[in-house]
Backbone as a ProteinNet text record, in pm:
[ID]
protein_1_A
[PRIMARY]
XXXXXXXXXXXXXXXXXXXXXXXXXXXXXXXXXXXXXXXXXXXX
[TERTIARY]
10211.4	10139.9	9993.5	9896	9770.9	9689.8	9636.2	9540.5	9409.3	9374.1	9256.6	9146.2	9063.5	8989.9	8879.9	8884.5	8723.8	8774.1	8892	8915.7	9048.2	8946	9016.8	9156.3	9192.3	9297.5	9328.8	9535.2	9532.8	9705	9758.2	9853	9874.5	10002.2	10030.6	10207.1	10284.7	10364.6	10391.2	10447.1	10464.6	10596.2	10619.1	10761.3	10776.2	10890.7	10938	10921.5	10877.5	10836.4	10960	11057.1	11179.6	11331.6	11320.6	11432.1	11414.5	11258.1	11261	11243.3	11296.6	11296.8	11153.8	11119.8	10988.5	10955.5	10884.9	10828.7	10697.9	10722.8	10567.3	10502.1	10356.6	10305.2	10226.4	10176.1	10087.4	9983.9	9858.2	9828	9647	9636	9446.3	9431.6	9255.2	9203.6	9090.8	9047.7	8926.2	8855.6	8771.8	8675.4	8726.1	8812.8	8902.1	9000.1	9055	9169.4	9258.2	9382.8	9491.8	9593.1	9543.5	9555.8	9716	9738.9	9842.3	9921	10055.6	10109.6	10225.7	10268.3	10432.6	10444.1	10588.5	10663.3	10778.8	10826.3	10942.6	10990.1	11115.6	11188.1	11213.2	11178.7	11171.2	11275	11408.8	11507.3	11592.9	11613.4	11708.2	11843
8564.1	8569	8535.2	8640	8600.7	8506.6	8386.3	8347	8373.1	8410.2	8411.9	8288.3	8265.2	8140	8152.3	8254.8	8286.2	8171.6	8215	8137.2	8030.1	7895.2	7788.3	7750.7	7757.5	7696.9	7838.9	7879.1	7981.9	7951.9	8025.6	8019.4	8157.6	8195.6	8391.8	8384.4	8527.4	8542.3	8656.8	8683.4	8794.8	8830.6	8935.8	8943.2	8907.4	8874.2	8793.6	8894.1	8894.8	9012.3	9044.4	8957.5	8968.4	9005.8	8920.1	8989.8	9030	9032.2	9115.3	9055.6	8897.2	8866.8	8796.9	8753.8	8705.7	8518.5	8492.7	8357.2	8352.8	8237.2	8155.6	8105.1	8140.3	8082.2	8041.9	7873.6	7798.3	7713.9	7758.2	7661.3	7632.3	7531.8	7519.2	7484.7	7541.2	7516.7	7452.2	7346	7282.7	7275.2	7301.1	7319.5	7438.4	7515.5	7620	7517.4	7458	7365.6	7400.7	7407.5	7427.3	7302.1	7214.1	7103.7	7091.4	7244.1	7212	7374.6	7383.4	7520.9	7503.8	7588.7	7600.2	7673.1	7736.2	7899	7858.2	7900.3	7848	8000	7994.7	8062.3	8120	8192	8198.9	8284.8	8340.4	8408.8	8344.3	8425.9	8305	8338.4
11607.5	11482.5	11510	11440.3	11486.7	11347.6	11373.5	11223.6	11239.1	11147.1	11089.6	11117.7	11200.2	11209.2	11100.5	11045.4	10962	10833.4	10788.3	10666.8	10706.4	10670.8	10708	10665.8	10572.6	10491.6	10404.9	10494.5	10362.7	10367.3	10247.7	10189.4	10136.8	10223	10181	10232.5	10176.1	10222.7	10292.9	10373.8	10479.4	10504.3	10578	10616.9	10767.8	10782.9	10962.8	11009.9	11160.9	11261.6	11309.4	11312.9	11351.3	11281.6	11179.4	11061.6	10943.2	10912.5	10809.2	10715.6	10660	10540	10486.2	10398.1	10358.4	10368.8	10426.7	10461.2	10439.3	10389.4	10322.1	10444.4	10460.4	10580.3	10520.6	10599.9	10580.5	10628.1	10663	10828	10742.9	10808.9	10796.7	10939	10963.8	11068.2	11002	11119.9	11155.5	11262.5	11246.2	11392	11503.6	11467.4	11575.6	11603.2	11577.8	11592.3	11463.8	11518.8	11384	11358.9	11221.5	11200.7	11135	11083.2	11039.9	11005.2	11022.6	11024.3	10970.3	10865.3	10807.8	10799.7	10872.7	10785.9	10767.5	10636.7	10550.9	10495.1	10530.1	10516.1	10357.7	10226.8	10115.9	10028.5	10112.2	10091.7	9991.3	9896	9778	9853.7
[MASK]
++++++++++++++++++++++++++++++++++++++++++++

C-alpha cells in the first residue's frame, strides 16, 4: 500500500488488494514519519 506523504492525516475506505472486501484505512504522517496506521476490516 502506497501513502500519500503530501496529506498528513487521512481517513478513506478502499478495497483489500487481496480479498476484495472493504477496509477503513487510517494513518497520519509527521515529518515523513508515519505516526500512526489502521486498517480495519469493515465487512458486516
Amino acid at each position: 500500500m502506497f501513502l500519500d506523504e503530501s496529506i498528513t492525516k487521512q481517513d478513506y475506505i478502499e478495497d483489500c488488494e487481496v480479498c476484495c472486501n472493504p477496509i477503513q484505512i487510517q494513518f497520519i504522517i509527521d515529518k515523513a514519519e508515519v505516526i500512526l496506521f489502521e486498517a480495519k476490516s469493515i465487512e458486516q
